[in-house]
N, C-alpha and C positions, 0 to 999 in steps of 0.2 A: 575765250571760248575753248572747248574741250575738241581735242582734234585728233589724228592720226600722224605719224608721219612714216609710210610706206618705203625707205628707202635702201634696204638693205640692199648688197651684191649679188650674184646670182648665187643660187644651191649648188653650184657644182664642188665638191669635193676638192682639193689641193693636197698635192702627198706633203705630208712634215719634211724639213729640212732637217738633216740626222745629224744628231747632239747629244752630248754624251752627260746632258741632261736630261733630255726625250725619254719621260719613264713617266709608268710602264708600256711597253711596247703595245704598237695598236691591236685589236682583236686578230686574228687569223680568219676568221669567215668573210669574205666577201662583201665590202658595200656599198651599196647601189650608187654610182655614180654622181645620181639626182636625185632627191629631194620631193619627186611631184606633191606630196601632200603638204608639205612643209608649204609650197606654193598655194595647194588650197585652202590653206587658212591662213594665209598673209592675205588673198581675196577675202574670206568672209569677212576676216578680221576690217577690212575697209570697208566694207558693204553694212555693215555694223555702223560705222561713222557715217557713211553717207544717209543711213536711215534715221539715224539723232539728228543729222542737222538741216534735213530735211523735212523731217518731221514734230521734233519734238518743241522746236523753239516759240516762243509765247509771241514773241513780234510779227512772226512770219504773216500772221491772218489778225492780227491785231484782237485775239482774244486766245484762250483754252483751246490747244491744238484739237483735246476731246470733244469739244465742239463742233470742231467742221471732220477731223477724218475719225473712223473706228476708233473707240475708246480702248480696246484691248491692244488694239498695231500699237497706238501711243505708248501704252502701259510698257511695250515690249521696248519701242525702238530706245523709250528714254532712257533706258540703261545701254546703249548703243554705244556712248562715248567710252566703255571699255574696252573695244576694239584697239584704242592706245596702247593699255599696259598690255595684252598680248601681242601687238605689234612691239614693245621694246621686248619684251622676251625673245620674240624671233628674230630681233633685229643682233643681239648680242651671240647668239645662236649664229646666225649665218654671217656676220662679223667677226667672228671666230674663225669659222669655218673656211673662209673666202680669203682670209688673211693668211693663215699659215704658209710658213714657207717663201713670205712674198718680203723682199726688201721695204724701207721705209718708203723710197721712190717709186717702187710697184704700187703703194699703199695707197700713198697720195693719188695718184693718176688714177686712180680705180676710183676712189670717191669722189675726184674732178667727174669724172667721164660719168660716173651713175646718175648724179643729184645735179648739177647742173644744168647741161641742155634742155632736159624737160622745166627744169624748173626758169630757167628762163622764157622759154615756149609761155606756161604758166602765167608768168607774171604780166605779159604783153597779152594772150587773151582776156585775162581775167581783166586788166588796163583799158582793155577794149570797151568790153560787153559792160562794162560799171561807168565808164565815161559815157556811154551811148543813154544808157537808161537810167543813170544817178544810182552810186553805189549804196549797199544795204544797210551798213554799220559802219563804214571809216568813207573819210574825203583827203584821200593822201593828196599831198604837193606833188608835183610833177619832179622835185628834187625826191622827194620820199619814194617815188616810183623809181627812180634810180636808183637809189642808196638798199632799194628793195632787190636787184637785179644782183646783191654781190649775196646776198644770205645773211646779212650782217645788223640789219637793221634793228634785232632788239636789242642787241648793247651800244648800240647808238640812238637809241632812245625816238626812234624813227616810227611812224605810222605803218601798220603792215597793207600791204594790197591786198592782202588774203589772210582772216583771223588764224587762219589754222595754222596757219605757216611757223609759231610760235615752235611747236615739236621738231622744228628741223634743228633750230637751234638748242636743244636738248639733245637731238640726234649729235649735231656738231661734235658738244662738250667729249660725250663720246667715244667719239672718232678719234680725241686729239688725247685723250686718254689713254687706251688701249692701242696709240702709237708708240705708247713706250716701249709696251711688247715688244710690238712689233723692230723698234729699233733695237731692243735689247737682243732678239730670234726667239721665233714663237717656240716655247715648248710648253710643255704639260707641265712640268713645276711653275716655269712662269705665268702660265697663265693661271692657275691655281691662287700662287702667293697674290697676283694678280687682284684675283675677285676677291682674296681675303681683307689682304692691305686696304681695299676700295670699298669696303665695306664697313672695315674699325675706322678708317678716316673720315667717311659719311657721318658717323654715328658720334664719333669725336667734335667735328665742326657744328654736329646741333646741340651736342652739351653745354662747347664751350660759345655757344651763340655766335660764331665766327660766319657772319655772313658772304664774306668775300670767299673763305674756302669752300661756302656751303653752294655758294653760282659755280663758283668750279667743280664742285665733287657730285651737286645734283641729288644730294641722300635721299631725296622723296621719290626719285626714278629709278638710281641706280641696284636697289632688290629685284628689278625686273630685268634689266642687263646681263646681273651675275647671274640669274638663275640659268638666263642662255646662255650665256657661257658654260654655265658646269653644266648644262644639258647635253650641250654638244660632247667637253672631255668625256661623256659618259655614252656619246654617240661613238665617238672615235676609238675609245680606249676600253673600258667598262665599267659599269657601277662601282663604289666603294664606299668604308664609310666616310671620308673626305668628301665624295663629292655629296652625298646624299646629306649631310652635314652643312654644307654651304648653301647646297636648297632649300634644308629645313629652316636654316636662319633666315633663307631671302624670303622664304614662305609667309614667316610668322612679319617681317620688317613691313614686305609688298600688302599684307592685309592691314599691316598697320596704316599704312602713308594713303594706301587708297582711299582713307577716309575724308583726306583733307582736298583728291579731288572728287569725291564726292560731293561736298559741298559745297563747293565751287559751282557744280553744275545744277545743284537745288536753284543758287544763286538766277545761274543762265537763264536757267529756263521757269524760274518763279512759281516751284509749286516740290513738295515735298516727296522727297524718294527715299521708299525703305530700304534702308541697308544690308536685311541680309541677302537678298539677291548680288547686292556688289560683294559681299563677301563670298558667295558661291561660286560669282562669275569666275574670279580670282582662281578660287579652287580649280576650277573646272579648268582653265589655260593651266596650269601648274601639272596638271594630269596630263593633259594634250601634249606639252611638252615632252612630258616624261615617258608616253607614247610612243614620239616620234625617237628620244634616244633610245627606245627598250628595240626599237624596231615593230611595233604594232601594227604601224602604217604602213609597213613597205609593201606590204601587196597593191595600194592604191598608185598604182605604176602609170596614172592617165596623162597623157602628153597633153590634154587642154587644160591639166591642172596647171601645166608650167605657163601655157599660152593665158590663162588667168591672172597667175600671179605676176607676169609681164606687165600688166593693166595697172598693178593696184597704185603707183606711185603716182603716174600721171592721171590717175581718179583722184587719188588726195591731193594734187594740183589744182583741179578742174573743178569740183562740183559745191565747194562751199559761199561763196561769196558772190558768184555766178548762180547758182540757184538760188539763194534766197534773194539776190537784187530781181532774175525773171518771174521769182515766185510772188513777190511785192508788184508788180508793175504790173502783172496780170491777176491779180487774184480776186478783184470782182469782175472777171470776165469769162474766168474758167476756174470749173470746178475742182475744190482741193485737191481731189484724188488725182486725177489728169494731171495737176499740175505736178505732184509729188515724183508719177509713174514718169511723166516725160522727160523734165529734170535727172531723173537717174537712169533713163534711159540715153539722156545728152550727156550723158557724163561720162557713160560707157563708151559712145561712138567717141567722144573729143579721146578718151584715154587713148583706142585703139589708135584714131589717126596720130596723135602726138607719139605712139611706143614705134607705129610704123612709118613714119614720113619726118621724126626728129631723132627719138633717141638710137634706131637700127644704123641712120645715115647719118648722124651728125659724130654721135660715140665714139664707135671706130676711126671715123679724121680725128677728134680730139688726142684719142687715146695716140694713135701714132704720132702727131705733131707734140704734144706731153713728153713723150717718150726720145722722140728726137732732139728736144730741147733740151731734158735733161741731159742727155748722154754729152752734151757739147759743153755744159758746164763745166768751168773749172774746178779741178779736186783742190785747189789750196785756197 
């Protein structure tokens, strides 16, 4: 199933560690801190997902979603599972961004501390509400629920508790990538040579059919990665034709690859979608982007953009697998729409309690205990 995975760090800026690689020097004008709009489309971007899978799936009501809700909502939401590739844009974007400057052990503890607590929270409601009511699409084992608890479950060939959950593990790939950077010290060349290298290797392992390099390298994902990345060098630094260059390749790669999940999602959802809308959507993030590094957005200074974007991870936790099991168990008892509107409206309350009542108060203990252990480690 086609999904979201909401996980990036927060927006806040990090000064570069000075290296006598660090070139060119960052802008001289002033940059905002935070992010807030960047936040408001890591929201829509999920609200996008939660309207595809809420909506569009053919199982949900056991016939033509266009059947039971508005035939236009359908038309729209079903291109919803794009909400993904603009969420890896943003994610390599603000993984950039959140990184600099941060040792390899700073790294780790930050993507412990992001992506875990919730996602544990996660996997024990969702564990709940699917063993109470008979889950929608899987019957994991009670060891699968475990073996789901670590994030590890698809290269362990494991049942997931939640289909979606698939994107975290492409998130992962990632993370353990762009650690190199990060261990090497983030600069501007490196990160550059970075999105290059990562880009002729992606494109290398599908010539040479190399499928082992190609689960490590991700080539059908990674055009939407580098794009964030050189969005940001061109947030932080400024345009050039280097950076605008590595856009234009990820441009042309990202419209490429989206076609194959395109069809994936025909598959999902059993009924035919024209592709040039997903070739525009693509555009259209690719703009957004470039937007947010031109500085377009910075007047959109709204503090509930960030209190939004807060939301979006523990909604991509929360509302797939849980929705469609409440939406099956009730759906000749209540009306599609009602149920679609509730469901996204329980998805939003669960996010808030799970951002305020696990990830505010459990984070910060993690992070400091992370951090404590390290330092005690032995250097030899």
């Amino acid at each position: 199933m086609t999904s979201i995975a909401p996980v990036p760090d927060s927006t806040t800026a990090v000064a570069p560690r000075p290296s006598p690689m660090a070139s060119p020097t960052p802008q001289a004008a002033a940059k905002p801190n935070r992010l807030p709009a960047l936040d408001g489309f890591r929201f829509v971007a999920a609200i996008l997902v939660v309207c595809f899978h809420l909506s569009a799936m053919w199982f949900l009501w056991d016939k033509s979603p266009a059947d039971v809700l508005p035939r236009e909502y359908v038309r729209i939401t079903s291109y919803g599972w794009l909400g993904v590739q603009l969420f890896f844009m943003i994610s390599g974007f603000v993984i950039c961004m959140s990184s600099w400057g941060r040792s390899v052990a700073q790294y780790f503890t930050s993507r412990v501390v992001r992506l875990y607590p919730a996602y544990w929270c996660g996997v024990i409601i969702t564990s709940a509400v699917t063993l109470y009511l008979g889950g929608a699409t899987s019957s994991p084992t009670k060891w699968d629920r475990l073996v789901n608890l670590t994030m590890l479950q698809e290269p362990m060939g494991v049942t997931y508790v939640d289909s979606v959950y698939w994107t975290l593990w492409v998130e992962l790939r990632f993370y353990l990538l762009f650690a190199i950077v990060v261990w090497m010290g983030t600069t501007y060349r490196r990160v550059m040579a970075f999105c290059v290298i990562w880009t002729t290797a992606g494109i290398l392992s599908l010539a040479a059919d190399a499928k082992p390099l190609q689960y490590v390298l991700i080539p059908n994902a990674s055009p939407f990665f580098v794009a964030g990345i050189a969005f940001y060098l061109m947030y932080k630094y400024k345009p050039n034709v280097f950076l605008w260059g590595i856009i234009g390749f990820s441009f042309v790669l990202a419209e490429h690859n989206v076609i194959e999940r395109h069809r994936i999602v025909e598959h999902d959802i059993r009924r035919h979608l024209a592709e040039w809308p997903t070739h525009f959507a693509v555009a259209v993030f690719f703009l957004i982007m470039a937007g947010l590094a031109l500085g377009w957005f910075n007047r959109l200074d709204f503090r509930w953009f960030t209190s939004l974007g807060a939301l979006t991870y523990p909604i991509y936790l929360l509302h797939c697998e849980i929705g469609w099991t409440v939406i099956i168990h009730y759906r000749n008892r209540v009306s599609p729409g009602v149920l679609v509107a509730s469901m996204t409206a329980s998805a939003l309350v669960l996010a808030w309690l799970v951002h305020h009542l696990v990830e505010k108060r459990v984070g910060p203990r993690l992070n400091k205990t992370l951090r404590n252990a390290l330092a005690t480690l032995p250097r030899t």
